[in-house]
PQR file with spaces between the fields and no chain letter, atoms N, CA, C, O and H, PARSE charges and radii, in Angstrom:
ATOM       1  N    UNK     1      17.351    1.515   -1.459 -0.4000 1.5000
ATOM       2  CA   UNK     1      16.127    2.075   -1.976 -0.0000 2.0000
ATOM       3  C    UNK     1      15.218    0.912   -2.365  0.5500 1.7000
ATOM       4  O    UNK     1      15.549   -0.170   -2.850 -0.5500 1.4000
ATOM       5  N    UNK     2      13.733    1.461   -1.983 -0.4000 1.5000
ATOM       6  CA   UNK     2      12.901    0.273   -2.348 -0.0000 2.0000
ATOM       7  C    UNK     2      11.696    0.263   -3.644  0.5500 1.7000
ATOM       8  O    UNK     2      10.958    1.231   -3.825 -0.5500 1.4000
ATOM       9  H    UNK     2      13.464    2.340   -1.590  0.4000 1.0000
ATOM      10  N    UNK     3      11.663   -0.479   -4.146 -0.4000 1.5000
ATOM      11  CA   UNK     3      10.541   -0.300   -5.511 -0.0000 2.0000
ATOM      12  C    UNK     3       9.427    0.977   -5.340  0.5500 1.7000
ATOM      13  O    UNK     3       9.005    1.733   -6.215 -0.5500 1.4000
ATOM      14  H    UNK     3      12.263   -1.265   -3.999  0.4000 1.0000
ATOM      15  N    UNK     4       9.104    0.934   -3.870 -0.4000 1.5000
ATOM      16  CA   UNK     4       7.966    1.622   -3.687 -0.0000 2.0000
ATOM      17  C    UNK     4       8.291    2.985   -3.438  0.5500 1.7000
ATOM      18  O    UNK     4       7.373    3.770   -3.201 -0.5500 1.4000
ATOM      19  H    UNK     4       9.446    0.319   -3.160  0.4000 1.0000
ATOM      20  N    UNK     5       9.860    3.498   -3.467 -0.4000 1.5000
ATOM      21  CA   UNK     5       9.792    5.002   -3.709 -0.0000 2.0000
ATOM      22  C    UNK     5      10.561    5.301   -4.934  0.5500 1.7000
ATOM      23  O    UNK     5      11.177    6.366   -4.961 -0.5500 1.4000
ATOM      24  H    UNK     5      10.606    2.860   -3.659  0.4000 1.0000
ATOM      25  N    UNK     6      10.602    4.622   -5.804 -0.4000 1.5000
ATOM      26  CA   UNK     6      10.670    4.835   -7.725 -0.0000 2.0000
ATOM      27  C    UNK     6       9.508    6.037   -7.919  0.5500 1.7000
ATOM      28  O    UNK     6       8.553    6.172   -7.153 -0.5500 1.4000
ATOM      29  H    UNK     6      10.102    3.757   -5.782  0.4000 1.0000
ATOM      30  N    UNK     7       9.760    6.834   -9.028 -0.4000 1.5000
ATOM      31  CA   UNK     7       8.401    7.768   -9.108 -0.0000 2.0000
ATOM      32  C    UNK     7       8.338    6.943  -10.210  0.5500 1.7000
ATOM      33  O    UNK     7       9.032    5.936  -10.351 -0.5500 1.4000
ATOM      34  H    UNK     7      10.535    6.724   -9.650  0.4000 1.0000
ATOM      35  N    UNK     8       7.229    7.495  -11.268 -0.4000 1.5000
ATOM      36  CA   UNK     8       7.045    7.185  -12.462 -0.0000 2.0000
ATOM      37  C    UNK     8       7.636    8.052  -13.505  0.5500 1.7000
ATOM      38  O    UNK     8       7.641    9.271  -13.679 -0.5500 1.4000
ATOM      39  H    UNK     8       6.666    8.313  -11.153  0.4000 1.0000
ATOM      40  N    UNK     9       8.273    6.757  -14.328 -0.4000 1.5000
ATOM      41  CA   UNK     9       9.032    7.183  -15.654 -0.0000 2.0000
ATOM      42  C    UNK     9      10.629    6.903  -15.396  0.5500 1.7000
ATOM      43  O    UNK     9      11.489    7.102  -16.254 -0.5500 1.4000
ATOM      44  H    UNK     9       8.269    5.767  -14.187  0.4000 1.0000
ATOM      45  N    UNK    10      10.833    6.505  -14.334 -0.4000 1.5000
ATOM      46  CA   UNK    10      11.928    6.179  -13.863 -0.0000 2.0000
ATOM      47  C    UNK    10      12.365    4.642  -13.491  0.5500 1.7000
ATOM      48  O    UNK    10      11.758    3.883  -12.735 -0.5500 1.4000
ATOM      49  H    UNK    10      10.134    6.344  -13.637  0.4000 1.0000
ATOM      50  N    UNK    11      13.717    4.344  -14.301 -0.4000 1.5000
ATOM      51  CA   UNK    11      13.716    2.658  -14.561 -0.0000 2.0000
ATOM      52  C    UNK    11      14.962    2.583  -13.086  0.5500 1.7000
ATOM      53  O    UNK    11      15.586    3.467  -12.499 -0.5500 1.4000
ATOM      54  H    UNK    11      14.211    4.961  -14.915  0.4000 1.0000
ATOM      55  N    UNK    12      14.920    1.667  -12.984 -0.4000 1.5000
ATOM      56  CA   UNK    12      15.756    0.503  -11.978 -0.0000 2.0000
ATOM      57  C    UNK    12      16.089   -0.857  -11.863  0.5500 1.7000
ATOM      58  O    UNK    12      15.268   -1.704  -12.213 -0.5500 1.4000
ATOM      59  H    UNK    12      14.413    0.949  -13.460  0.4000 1.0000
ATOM      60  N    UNK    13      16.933   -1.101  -11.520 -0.4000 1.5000
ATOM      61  CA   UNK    13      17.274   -2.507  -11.641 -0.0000 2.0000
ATOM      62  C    UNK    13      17.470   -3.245  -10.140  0.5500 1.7000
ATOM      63  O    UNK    13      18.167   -2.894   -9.188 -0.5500 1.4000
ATOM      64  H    UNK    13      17.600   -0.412  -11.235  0.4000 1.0000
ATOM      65  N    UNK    14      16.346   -4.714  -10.349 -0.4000 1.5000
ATOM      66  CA   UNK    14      16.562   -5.365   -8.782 -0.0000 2.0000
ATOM      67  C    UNK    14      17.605   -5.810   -8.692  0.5500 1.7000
ATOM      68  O    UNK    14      18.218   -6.316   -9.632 -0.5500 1.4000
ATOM      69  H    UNK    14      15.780   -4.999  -11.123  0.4000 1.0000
ATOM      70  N    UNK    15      18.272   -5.640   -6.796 -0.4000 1.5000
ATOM      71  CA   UNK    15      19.232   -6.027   -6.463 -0.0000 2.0000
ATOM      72  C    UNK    15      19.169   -7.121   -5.208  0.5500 1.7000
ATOM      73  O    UNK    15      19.978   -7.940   -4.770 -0.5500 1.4000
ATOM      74  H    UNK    15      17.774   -5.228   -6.033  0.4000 1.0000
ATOM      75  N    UNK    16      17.735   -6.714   -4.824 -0.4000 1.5000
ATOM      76  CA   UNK    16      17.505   -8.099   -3.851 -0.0000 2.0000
ATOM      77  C    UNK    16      16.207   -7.916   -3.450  0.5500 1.7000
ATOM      78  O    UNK    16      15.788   -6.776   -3.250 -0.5500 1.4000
ATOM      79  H    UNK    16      17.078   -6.049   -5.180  0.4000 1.0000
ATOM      80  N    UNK    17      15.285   -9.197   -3.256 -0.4000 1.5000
ATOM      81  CA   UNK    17      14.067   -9.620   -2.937 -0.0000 2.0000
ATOM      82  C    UNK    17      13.901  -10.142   -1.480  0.5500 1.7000
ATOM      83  O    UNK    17      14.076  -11.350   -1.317 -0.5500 1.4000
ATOM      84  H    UNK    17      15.625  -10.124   -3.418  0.4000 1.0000
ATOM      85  N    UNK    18      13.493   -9.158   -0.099 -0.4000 1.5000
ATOM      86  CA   UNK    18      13.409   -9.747    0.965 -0.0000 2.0000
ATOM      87  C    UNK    18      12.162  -10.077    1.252  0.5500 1.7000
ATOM      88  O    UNK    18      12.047  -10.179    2.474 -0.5500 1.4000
ATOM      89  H    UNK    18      13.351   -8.177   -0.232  0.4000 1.0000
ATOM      90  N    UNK    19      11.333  -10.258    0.782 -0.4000 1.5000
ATOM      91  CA   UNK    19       9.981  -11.419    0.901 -0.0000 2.0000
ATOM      92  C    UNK    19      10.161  -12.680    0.844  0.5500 1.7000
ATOM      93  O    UNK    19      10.644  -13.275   -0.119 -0.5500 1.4000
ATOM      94  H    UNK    19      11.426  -10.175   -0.211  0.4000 1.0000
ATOM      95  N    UNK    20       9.451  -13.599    2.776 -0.4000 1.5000
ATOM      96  CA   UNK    20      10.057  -14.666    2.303 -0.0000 2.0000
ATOM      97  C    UNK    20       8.727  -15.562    2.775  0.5500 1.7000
ATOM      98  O    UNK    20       7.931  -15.353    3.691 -0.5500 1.4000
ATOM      99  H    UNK    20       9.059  -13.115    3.558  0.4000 1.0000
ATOM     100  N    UNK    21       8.788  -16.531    1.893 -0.4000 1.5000
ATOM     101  CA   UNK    21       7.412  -17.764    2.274 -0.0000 2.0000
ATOM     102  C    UNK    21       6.648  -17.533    0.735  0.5500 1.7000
ATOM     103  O    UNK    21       7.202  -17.529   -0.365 -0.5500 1.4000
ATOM     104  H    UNK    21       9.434  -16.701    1.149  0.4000 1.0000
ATOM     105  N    UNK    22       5.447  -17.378    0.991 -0.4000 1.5000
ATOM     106  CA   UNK    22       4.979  -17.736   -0.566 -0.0000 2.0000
ATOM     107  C    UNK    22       4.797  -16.442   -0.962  0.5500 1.7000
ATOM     108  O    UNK    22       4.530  -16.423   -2.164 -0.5500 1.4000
ATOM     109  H    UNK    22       4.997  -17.381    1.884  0.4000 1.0000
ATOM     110  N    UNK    23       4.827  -15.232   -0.423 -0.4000 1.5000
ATOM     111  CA   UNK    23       5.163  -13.808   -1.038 -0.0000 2.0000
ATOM     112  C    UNK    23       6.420  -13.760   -2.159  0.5500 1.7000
ATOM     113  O    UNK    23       6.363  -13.540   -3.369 -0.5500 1.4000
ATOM     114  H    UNK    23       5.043  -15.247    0.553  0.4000 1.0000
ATOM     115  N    UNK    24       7.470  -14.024   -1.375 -0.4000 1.5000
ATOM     116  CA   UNK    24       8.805  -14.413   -2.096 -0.0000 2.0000
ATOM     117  C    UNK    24       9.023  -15.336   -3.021  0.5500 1.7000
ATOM     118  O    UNK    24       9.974  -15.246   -3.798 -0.5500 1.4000
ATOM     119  H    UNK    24       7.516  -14.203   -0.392  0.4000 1.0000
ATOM     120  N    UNK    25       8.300  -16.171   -3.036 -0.4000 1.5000
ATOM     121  CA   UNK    25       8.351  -17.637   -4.314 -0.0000 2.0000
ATOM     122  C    UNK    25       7.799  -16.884   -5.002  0.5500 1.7000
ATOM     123  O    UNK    25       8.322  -16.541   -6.063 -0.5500 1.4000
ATOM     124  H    UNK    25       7.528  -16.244   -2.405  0.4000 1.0000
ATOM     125  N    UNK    26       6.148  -16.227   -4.470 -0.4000 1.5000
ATOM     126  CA   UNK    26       5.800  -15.649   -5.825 -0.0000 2.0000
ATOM     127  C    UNK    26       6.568  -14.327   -7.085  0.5500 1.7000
ATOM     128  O    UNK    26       6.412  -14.068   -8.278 -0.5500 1.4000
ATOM     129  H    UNK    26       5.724  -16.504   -3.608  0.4000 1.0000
ATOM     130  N    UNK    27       7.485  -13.749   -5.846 -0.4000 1.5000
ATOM     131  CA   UNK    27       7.587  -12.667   -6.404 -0.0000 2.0000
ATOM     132  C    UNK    27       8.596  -13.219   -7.382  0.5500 1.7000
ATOM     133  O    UNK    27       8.772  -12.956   -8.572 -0.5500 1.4000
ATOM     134  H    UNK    27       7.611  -13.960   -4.877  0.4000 1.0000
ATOM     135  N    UNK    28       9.181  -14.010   -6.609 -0.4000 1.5000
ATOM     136  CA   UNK    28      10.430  -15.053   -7.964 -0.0000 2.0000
ATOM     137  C    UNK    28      10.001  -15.525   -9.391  0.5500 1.7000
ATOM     138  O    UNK    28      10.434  -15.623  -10.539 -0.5500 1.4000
ATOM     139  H    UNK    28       9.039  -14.224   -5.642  0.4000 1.0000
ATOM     140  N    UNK    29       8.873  -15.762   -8.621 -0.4000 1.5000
ATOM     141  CA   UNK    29       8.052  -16.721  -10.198 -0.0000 2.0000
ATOM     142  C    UNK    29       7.235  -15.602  -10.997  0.5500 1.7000
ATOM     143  O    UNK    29       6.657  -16.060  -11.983 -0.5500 1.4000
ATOM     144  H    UNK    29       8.521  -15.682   -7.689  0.4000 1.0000
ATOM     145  N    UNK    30       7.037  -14.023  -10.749 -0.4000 1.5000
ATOM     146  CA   UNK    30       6.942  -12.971  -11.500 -0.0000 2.0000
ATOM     147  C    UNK    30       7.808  -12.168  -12.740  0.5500 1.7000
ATOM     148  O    UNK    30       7.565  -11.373  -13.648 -0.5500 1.4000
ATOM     149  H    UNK    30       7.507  -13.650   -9.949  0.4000 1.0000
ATOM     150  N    UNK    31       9.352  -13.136  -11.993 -0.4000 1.5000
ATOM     151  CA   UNK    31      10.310  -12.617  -12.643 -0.0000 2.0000
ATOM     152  C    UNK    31      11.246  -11.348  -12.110  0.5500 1.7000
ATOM     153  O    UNK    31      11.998  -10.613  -12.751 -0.5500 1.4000
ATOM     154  H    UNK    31       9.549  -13.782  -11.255  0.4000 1.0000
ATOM     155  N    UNK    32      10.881  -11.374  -10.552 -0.4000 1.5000
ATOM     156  CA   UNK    32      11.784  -10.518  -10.137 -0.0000 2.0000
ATOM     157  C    UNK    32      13.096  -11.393   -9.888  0.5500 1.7000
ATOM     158  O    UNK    32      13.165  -12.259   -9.016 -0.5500 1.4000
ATOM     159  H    UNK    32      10.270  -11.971  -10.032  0.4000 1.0000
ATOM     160  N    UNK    33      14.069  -11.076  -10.714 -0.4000 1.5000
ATOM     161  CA   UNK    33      15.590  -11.811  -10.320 -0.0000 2.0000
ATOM     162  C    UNK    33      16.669  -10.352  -10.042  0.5500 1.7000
ATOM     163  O    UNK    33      16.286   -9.183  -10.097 -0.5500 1.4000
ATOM     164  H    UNK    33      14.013  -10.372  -11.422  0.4000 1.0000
ATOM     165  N    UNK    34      17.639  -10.676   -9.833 -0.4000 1.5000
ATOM     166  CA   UNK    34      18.573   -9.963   -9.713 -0.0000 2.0000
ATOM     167  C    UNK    34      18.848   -9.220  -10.837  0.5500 1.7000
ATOM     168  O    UNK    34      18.408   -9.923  -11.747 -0.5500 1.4000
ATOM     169  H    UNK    34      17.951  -11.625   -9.788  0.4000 1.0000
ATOM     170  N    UNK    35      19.417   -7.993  -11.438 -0.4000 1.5000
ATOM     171  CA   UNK    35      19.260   -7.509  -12.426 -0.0000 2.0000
ATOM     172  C    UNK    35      18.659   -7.344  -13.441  0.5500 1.7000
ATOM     173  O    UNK    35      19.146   -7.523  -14.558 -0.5500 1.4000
ATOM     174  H    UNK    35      19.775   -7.421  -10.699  0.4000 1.0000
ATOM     175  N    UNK    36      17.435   -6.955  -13.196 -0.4000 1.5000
ATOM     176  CA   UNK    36      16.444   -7.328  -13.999 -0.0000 2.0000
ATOM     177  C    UNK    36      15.985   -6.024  -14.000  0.5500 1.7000
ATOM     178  O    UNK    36      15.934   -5.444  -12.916 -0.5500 1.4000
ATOM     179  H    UNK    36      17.039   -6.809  -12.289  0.4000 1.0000
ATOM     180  N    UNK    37      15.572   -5.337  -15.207 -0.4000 1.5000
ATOM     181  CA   UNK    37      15.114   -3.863  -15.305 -0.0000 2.0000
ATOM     182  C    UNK    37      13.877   -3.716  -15.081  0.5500 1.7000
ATOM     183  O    UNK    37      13.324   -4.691  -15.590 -0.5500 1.4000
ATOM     184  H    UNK    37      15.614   -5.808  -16.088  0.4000 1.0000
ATOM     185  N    UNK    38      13.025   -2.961  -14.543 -0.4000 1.5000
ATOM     186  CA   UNK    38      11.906   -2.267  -14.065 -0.0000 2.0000
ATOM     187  C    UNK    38      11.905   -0.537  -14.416  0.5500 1.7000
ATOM     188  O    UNK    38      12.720    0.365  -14.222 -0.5500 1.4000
ATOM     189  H    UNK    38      13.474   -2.169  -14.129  0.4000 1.0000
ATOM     190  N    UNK    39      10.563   -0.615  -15.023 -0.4000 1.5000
ATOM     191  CA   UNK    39      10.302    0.892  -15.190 -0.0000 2.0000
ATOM     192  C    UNK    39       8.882    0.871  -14.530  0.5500 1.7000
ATOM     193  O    UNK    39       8.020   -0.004  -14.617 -0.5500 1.4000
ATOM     194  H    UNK    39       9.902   -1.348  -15.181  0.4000 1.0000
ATOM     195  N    UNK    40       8.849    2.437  -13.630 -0.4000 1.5000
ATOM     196  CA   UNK    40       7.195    2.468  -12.906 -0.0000 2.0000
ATOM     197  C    UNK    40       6.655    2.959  -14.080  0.5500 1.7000
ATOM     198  O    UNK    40       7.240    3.523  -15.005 -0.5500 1.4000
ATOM     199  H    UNK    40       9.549    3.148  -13.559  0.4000 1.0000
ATOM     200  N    UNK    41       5.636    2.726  -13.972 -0.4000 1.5000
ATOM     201  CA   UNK    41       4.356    3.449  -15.136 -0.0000 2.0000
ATOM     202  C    UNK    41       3.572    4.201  -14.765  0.5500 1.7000
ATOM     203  O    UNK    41       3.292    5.129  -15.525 -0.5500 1.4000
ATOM     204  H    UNK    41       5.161    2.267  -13.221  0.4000 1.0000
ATOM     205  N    UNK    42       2.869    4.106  -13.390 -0.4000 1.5000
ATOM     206  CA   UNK    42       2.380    4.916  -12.168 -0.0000 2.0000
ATOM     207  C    UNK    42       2.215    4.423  -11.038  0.5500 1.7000
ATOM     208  O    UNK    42       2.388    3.254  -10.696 -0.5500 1.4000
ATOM     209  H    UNK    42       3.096    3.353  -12.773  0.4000 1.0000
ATOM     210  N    UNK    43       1.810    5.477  -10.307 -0.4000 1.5000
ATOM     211  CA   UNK    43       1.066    5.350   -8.741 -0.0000 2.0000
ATOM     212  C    UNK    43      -0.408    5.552   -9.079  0.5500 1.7000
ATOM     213  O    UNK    43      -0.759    6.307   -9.987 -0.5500 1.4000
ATOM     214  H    UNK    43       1.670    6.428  -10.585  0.4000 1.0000
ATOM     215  N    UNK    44      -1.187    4.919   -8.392 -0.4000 1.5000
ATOM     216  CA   UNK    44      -1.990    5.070   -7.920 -0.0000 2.0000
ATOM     217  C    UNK    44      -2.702    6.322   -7.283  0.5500 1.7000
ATOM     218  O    UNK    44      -2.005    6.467   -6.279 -0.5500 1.4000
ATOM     219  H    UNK    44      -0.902    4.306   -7.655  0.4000 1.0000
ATOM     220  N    UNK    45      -3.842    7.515   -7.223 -0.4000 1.5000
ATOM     221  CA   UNK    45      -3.934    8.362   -6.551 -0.0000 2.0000
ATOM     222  C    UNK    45      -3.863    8.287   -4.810  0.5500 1.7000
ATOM     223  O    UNK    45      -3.463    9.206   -4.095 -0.5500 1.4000
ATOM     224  H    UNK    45      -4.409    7.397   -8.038  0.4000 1.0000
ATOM     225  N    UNK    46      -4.304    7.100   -4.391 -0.4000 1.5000
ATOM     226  CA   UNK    46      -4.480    6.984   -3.235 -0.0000 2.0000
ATOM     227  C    UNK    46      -3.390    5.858   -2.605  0.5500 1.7000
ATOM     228  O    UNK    46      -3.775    4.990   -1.822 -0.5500 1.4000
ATOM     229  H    UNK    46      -4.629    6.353   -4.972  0.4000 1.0000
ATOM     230  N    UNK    47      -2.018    5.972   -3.030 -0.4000 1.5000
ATOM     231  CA   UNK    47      -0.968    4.677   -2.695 -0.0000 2.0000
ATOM     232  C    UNK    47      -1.126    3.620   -3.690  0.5500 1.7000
ATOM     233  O    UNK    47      -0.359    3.493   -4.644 -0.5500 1.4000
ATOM     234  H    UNK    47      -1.705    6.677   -3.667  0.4000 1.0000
ATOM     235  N    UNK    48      -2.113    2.874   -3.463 -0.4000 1.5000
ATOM     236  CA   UNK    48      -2.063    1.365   -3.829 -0.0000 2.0000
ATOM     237  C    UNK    48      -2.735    1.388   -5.421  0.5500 1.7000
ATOM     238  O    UNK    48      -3.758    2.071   -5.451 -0.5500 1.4000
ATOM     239  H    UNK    48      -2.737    2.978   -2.687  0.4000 1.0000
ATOM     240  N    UNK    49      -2.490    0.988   -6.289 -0.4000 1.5000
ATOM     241  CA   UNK    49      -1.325   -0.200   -6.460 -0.0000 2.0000
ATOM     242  C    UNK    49      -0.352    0.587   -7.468  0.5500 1.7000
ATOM     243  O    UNK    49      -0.839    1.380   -8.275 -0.5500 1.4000
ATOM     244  H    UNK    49      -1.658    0.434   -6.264  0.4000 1.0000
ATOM     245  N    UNK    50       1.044    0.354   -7.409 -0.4000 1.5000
ATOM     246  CA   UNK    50       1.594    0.508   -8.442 -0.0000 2.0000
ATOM     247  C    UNK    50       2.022   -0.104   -9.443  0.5500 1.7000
ATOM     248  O    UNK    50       2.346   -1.213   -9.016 -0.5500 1.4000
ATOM     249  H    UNK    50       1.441   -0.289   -6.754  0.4000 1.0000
ATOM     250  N    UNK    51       2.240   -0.051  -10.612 -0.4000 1.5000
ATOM     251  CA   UNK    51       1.978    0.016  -12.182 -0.0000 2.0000
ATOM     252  C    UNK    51       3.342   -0.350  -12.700  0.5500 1.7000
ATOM     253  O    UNK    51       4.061    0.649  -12.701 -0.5500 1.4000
ATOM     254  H    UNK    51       1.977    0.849  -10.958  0.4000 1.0000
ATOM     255  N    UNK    52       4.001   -1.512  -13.175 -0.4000 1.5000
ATOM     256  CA   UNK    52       5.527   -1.154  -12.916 -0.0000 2.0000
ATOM     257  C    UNK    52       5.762   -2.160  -14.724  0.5500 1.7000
ATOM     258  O    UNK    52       4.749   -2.717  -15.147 -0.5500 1.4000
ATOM     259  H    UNK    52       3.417   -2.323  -13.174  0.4000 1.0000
ATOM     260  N    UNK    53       6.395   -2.215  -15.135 -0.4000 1.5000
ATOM     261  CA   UNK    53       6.778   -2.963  -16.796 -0.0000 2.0000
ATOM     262  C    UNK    53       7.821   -3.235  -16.767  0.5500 1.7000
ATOM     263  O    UNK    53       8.740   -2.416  -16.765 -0.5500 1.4000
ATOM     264  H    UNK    53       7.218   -1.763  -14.791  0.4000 1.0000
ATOM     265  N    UNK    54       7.983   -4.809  -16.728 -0.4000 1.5000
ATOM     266  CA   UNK    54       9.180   -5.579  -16.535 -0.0000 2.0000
ATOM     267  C    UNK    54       9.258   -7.112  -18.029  0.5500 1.7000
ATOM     268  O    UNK    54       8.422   -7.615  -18.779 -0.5500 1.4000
ATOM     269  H    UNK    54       7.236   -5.474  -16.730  0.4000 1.0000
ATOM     270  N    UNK    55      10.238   -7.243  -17.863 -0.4000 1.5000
ATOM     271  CA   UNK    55      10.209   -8.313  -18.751 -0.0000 2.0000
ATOM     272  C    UNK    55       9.183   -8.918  -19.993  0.5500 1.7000
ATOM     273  O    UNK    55       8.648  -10.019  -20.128 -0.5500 1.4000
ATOM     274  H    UNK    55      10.918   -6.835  -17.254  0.4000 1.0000
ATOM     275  N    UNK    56       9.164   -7.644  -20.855 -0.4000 1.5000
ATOM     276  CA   UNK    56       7.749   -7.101  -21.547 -0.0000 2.0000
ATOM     277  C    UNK    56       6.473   -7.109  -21.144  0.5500 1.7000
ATOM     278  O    UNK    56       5.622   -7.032  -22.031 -0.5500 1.4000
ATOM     279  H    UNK    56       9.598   -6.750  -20.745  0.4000 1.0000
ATOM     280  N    UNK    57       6.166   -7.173  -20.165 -0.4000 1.5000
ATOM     281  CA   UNK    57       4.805   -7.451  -19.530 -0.0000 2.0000
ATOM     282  C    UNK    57       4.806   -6.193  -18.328  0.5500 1.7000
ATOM     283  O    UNK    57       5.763   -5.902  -17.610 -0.5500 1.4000
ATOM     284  H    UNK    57       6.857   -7.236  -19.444  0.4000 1.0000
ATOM     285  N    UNK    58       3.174   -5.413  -18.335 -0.4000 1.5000
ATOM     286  CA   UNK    58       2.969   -4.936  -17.295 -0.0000 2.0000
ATOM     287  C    UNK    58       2.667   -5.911  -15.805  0.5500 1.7000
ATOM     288  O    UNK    58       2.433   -7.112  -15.941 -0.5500 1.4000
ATOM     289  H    UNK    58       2.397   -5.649  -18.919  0.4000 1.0000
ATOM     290  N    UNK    59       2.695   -5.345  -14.555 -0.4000 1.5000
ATOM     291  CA   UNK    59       2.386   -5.640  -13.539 -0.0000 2.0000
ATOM     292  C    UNK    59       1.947   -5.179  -12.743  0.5500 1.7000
ATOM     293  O    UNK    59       2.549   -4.122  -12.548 -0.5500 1.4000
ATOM     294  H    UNK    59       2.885   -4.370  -14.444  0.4000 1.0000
ATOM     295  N    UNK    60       1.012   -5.340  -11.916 -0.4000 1.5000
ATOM     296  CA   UNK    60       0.690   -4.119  -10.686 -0.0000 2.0000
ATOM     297  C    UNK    60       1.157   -4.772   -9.273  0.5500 1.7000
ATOM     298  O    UNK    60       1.254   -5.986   -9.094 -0.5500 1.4000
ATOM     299  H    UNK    60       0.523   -6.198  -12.074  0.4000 1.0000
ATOM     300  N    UNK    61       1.390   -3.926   -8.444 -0.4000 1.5000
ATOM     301  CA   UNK    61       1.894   -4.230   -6.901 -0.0000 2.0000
ATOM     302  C    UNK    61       1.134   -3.533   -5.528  0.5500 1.7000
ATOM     303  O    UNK    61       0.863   -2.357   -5.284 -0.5500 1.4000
ATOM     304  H    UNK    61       1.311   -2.939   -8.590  0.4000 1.0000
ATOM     305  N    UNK    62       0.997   -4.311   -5.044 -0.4000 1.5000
ATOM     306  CA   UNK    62       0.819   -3.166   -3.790 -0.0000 2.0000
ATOM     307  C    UNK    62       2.217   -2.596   -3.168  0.5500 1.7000
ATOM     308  O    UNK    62       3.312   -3.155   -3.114 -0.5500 1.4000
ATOM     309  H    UNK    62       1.217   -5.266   -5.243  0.4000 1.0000
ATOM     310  N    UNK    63       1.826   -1.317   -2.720 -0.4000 1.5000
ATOM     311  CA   UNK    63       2.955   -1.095   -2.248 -0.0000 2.0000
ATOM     312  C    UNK    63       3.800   -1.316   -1.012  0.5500 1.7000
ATOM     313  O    UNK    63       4.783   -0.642   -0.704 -0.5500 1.4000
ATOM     314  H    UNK    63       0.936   -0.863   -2.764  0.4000 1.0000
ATOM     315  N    UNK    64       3.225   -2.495   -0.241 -0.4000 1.5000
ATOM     316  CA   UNK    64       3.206   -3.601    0.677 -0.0000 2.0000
ATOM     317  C    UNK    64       4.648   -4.236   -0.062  0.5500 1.7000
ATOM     318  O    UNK    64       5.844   -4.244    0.227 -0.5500 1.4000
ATOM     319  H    UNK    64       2.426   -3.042   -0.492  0.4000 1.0000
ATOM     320  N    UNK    65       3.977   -4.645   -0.941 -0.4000 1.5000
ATOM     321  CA   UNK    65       4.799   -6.148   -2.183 -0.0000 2.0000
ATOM     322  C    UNK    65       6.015   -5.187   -2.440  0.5500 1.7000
ATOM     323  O    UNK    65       7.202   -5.509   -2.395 -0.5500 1.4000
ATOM     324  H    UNK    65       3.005   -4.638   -1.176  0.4000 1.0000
ATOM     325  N    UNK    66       5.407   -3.739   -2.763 -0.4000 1.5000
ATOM     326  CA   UNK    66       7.122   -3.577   -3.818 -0.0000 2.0000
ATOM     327  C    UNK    66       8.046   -2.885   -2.157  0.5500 1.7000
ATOM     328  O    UNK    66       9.258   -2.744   -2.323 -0.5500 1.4000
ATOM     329  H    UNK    66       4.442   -3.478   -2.799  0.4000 1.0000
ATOM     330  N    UNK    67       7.805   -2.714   -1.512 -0.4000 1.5000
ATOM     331  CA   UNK    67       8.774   -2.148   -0.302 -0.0000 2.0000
ATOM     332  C    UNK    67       9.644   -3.336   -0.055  0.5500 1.7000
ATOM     333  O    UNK    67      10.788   -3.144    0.358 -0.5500 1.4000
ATOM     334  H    UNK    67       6.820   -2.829   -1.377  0.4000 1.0000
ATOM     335  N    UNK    68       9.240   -4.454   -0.252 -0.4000 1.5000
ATOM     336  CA   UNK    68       9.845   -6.206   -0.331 -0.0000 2.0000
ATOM     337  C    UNK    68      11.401   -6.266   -1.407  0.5500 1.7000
ATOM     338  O    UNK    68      12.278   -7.130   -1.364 -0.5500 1.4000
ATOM     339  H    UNK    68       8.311   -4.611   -0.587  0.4000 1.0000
ATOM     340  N    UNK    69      11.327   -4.902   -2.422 -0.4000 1.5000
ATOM     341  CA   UNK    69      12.209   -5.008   -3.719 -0.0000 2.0000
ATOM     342  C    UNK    69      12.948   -4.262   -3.330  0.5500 1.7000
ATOM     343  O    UNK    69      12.585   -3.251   -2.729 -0.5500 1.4000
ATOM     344  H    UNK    69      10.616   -4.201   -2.457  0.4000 1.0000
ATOM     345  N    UNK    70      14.648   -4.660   -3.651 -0.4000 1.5000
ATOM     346  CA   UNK    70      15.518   -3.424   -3.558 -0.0000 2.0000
ATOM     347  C    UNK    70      15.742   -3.380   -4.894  0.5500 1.7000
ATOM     348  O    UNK    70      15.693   -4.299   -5.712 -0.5500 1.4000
ATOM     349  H    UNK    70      14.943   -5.482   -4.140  0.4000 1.0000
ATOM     350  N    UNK    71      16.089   -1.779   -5.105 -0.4000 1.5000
ATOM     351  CA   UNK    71      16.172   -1.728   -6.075 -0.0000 2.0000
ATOM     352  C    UNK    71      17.543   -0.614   -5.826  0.5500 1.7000
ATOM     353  O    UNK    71      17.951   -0.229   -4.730 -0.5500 1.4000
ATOM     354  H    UNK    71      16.129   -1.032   -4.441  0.4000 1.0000
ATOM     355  N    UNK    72      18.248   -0.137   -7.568 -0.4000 1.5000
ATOM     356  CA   UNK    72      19.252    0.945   -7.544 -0.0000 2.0000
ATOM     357  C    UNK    72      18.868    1.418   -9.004  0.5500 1.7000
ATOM     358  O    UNK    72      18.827    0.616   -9.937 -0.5500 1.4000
ATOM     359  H    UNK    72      17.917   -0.450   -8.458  0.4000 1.0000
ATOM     360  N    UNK    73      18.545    2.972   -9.173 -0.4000 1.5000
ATOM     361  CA   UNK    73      18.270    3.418  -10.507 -0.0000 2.0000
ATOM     362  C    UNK    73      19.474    3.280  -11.447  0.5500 1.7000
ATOM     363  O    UNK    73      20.681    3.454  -11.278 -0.5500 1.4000
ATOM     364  H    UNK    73      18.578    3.623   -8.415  0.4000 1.0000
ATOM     365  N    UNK    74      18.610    2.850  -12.660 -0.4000 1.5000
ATOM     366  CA   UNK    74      19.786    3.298  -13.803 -0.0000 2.0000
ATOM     367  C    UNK    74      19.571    4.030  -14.727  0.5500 1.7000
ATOM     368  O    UNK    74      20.473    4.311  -15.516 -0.5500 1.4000
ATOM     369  H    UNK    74      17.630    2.709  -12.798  0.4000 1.0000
């Protein structure tokens, strides 16, 4: 499962980051690591962008970026 079909209000934890080149550095240097909790906050009406609260800080994504995240709910 990938970040980008989480609904909102629903947490998960990353299990792997396949973005690779400076998509992937960046997404590293966001703080996506391996077990690391994520809750969505929303979607967007029209797809883009989603809304996600990680490591006390909000973030937004396209949903390009988060299809890049695996994730598994907890």
């Amino acid at each position: 499962m990938t970040l980008d079909e989480i609904k909102p209000g629903q947490k998960c934890s990353v299990v792997d980051i396949s973005a690779e080149g400076i998509l992937g550095q960046r997404m590293l240097d966001m703080g996506f690591m391996p077990e690391t909790i994520i809750e969505v906050v929303r979607n967007a009406p029209l797809a883009d962008p989603i809304e996600i609260y990680m490591r006390g800080y909000l973030l937004t994504l396209r949903h390009s970026e988060a299809k890049a995240v695996e994730v598994v709910l907890v």
